[in-house]
N, C-alpha and C positions, 0 to 999 in steps of 0.2 A: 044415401050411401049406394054406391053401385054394387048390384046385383054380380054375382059369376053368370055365367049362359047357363042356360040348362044343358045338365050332362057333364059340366063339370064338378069335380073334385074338390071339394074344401078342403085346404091345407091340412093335415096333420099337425096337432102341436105334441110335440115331445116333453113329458117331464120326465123328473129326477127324482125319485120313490126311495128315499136311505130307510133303512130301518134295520135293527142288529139283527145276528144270529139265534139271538132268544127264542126259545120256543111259543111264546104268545105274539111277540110279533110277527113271525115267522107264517103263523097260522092265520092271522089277522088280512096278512096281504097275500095270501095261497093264489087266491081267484083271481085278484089282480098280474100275478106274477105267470100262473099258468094260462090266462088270456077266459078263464070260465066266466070274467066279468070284463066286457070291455066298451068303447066307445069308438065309433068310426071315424072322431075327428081330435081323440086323444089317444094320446100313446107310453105309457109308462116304463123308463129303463130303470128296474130295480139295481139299487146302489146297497151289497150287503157289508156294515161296519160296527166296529162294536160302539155300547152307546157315548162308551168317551169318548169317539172320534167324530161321530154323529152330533154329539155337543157342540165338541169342535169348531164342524165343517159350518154349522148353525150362526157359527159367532160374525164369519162374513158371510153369511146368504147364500153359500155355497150350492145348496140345493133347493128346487122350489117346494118340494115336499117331504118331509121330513118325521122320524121318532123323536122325540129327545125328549130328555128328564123333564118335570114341573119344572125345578130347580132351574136349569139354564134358561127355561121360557124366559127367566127374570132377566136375562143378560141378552134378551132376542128379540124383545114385544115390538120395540118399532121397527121392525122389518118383516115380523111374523102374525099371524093369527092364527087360533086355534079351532080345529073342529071340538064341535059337542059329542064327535065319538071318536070309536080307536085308543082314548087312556086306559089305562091301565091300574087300578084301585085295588089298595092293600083294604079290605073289608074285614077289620079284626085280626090281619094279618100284614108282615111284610118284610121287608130287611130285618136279619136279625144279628143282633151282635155274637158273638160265643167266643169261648174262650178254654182252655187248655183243663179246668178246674172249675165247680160250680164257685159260682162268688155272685156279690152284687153287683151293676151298674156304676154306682157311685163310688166302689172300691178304682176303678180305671180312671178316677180323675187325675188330670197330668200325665196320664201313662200314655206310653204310645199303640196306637189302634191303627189298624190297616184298614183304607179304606181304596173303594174300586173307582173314586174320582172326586175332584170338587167341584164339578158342578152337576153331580148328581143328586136325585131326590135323596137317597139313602145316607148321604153325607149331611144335608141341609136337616133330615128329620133328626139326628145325633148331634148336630151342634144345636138345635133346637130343646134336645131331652140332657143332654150330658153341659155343662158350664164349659169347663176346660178340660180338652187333653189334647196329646199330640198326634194330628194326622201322620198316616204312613199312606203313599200313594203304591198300589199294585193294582196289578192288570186284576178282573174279577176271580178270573180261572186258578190264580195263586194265590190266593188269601188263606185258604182252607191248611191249603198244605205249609204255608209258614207259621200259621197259629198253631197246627200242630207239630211244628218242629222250634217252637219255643222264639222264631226269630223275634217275635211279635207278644206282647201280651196277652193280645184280644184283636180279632177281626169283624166286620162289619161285611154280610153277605145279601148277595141277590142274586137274581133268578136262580136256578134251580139249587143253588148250595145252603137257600134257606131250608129245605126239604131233604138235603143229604146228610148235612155236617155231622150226623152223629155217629155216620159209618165209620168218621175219624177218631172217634172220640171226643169229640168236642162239644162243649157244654153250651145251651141258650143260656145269653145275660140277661136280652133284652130284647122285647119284638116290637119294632118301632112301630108296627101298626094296631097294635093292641096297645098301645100308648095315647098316641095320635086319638084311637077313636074314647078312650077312658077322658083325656084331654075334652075333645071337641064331643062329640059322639058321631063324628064322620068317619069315612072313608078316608086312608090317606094317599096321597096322590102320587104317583111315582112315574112313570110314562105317559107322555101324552103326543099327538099329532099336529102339525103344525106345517102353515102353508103361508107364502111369500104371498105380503098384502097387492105388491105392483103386479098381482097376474091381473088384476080387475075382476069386479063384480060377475061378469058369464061365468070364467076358467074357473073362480072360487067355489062357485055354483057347482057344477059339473064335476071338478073332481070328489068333492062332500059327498054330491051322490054316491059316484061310481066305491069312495072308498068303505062307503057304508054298508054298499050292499056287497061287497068283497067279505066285510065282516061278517053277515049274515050268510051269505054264501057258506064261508067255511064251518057254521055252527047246524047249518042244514047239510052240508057233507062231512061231519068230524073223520070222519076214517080218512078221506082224501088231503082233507088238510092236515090232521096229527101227520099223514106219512111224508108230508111235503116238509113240516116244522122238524121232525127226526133228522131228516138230513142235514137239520144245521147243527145238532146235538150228537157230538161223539159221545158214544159208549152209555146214552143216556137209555133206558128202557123205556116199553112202549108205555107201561101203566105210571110210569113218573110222569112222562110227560104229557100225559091222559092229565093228571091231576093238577100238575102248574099249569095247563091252560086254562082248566077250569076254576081257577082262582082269580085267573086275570083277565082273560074271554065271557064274559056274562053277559047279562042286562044293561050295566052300567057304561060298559062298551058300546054297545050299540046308542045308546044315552046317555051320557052325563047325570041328564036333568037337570034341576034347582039343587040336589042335594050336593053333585061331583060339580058342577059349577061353585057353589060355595065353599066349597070343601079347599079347590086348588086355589081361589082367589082369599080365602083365611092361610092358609100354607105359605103363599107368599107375601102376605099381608105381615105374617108373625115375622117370618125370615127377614122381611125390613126394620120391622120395629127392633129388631135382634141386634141391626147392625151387619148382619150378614148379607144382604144382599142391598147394593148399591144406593136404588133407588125404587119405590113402590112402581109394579108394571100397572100399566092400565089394558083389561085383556078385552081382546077382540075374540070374540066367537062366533065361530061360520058352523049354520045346522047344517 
């Protein structure tokens, strides 16, 4: 392979960094975003969208590095691999259903339930717990306020309106992560990170690092990164989103391990034997 001459410049390579608004992902990629973690021959253009579109953009390869739900991994593997950090783990906790009125779970069968996408984790864990009802597709931000204006039965929430809904009046039916771990006794799996397998073995390398210690970064500065993850959260307070980060920002982030490795590869394992998701992924894991 030819050498460059000494004193020149290795090319820059440019990626494409999606990740939503959410206050944990937002804080996940602070260091990345503010340049606190960077690399002299990689260069990161954050791409900020919600994670339905991130889903989306996922479907054709649209960007090399990515957020997106467990769930769509299922609709991405042969174009994607996954890092072992960066998810995001409902740990006894996680989307939760509510509803207008305390009631059961099983009372909403048939009924129609708002949900914030179908190819999200929070949909897949409720067609997983619930047999049959009728999805209602809304943006996440509207769900709160149609359950409680009666449009809807029952809605299906995440990020931070798992932690609000009762400002509305709104009742918990069900917390699909206190399910998930009664079920399994895992974790359940709801955002994860994911990178285009054609960048080749170095780029894969390289960015794993650099996104790992982004994560680390912001859990050794929380004040710098909460303020950086605020600005994508209107009218959200500082101590709320002090607390959803530290639900979804842990140990497990920085690692999977054996336990969130199993955890996402049983989650999609069920979803096929279910019928709901295509075909069983076979995942690739970049540490």
């Amino acid at each position: 392979m030819t050498q460059p001459p000494t004193g020149t410049a290795r090319p820059v390579r440019r990626l494409r960094l999606g990740h939503s608004p959410d206050s944990d992902d937002a804080f996940m990629f602070y260091a990345l975003a503010s340049g606190a973690v960077s690399h002299a021959n990689v260069q990161f253009d954050t791409v900020h969208r919600d994670i339905q579109t991130l889903n989306r953009l996922a479907l054709c390869g649209e960007l090399e590095i990515t957020a997106l739900s467990a769930h769509a991994y299922a609709h991405v593997w042969r174009h994607y691999a996954l890092f072992t950090h960066g998810a995001s783990m409902g740990q006894q906790y996680g989307p939760v259903v509510v509803a207008p009125e305390p009631l059961e779970l099983d009372a909403l069968l048939g009924q129609r339930i708002a949900i914030p996408g179908f190819l999200t984790s929070a949909y897949l864990a409720l067609r997983l717990r619930l047999a049959c009802f009728e999805p209602v597709f809304m943006s996440f931000d509207r769900i709160m306020a149609a359950v409680a204006a009666n449009e809807v039965p029952a809605g299906l929430l995440i990020h931070e309106g798992q932690l609000t809904h009762g400002s509305l009046g709104l009742h918990p039916v069900c917390d699909l992560g206190v399910w998930w771990h009664q079920e399994t006794g895992l974790p359940l799996p709801l955002g994860v990170n994911a990178i285009r397998r054609d960048l080749g073995p170095k780029l894969l390398a390289q960015a794993s690092a650099l996104l790992k210690e982004s994560i680390r970064y912001g859990l050794a500065h929380r004040d710098e990164a909460l303020a950086y993850a605020m600005g994508f959260a209107d009218d959200v307070p500082r101590d709320l989103t002090d607390r959803f980060v530290a639900m979804y920002v842990n140990d497990l982030t920085l690692d999977l391990g054996s336990t969130g490795r199993a955890s996402v590869e049983l989650f999609l394992q069920r979803g096929y034997e279910a019928g709901i998701i295509p075909d069983l992924p076979q995942v690739e894991w970049i540490p």
